[in-house]
N, C-alpha and C positions, 0 to 999 in steps of 0.2 A: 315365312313363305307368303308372298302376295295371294292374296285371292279378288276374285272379280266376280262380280254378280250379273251375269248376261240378261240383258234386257229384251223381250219377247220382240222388239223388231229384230235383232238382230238376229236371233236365232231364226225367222220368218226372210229373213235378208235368203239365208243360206239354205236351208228347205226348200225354199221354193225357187232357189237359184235366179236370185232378181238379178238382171240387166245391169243395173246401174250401180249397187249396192252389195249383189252380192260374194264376188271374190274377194274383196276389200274387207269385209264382215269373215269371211272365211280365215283371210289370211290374219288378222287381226285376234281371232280366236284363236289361232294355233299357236300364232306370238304367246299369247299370255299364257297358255297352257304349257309352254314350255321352260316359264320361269314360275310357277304357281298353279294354281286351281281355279275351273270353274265350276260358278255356282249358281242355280235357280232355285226357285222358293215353288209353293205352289199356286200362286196367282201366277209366272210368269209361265208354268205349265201347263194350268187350266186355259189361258189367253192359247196360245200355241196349240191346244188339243181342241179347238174351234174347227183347225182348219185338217185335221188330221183325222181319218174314218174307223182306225181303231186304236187301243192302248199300245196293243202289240206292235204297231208300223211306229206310232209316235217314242215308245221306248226305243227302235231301234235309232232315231233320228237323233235324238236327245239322249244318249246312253246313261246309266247311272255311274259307270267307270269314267265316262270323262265331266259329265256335271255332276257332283256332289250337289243331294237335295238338301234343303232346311228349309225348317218352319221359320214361320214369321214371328220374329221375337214379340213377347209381347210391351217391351218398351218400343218396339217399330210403331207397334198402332199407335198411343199417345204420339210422337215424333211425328207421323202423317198425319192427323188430328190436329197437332199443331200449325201444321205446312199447308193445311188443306183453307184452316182459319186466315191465314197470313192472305193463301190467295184470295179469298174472297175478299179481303177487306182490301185487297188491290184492285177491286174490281172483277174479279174472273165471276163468270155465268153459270159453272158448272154446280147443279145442287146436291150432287150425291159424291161422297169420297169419291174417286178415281183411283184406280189399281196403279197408275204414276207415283202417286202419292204414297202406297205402302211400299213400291218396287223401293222409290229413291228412301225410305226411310230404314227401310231395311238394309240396304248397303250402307248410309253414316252410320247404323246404330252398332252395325254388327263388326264395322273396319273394313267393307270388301268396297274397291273400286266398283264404278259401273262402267260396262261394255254399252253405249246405247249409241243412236242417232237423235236422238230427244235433248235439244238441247238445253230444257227449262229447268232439267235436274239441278243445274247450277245456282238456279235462282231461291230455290227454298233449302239445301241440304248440303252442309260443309261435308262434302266426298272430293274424290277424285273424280274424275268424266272422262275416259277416252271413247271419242268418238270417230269409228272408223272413214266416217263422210268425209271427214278435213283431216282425220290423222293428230287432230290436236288432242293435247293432254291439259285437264285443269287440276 
């Protein structure tokens, strides 16, 4: 069974019912839920419960029946530790891990495609990427 690791834009795509982004995010979640499972960790929770004023309203948005939770493996950390090194030495500015960096590690480490609009996953992490922006698959 495929599994896919939904990326906090896109579950934010569909919450908050964007314009531009978010039926396409919608229908793109339902696709994959219909051949597999989705998955969120708890960084891509805590990102999402930002914007949401209680647990209770954010469990109903994010269900535990359609996302299946997991932890972050701890072979993710070293893998974003790695990817995070890579970017700096490309140049990137950022001084502090980035929660990109554990999301995308956590989908190579653990086999689950990633649902996102973030197209840089592809640069540091041999996964899969569907992005519902363009529809493309890598």
């Amino acid at each position: 069974m495929k599994t896919w690791l939904v990326d906090t834009n896109i579950l934010l795509d569909v919450i908050g019912a964007d314009e531009k982004f978010g039926q396409r995010s919608r229908d793109v979640l339902a696709e994959c839920a219909d051949v597999g499972s989705l998955v969120i960790n708890p960084i891509i929770y805590a990102e999402v419960a930002v914007w949401i004023p209680t647990r209770e309203e954010l469990d109903e948005l994010v269900p535990p029946d359609l996302f299946l939770r997991e932890d972050l493996p701890w072979d993710a950390a070293y893998v974003a530790a790695q990817a995070f090194s890579r970017y700096r030495g490309r140049g990137g500015h950022k001084q502090r891990m980035l929660a990109d960096f554990l999301i995308g590690a956590h989908a190579a480490v653990s086999g689950h495609a990633l649902i996102t609009r973030d197209a840089g996953y592809g640069r540091y992490f041999d996964l899969t990427v569907l992005n519902p922006s363009n529809s493309e698959q890598k």
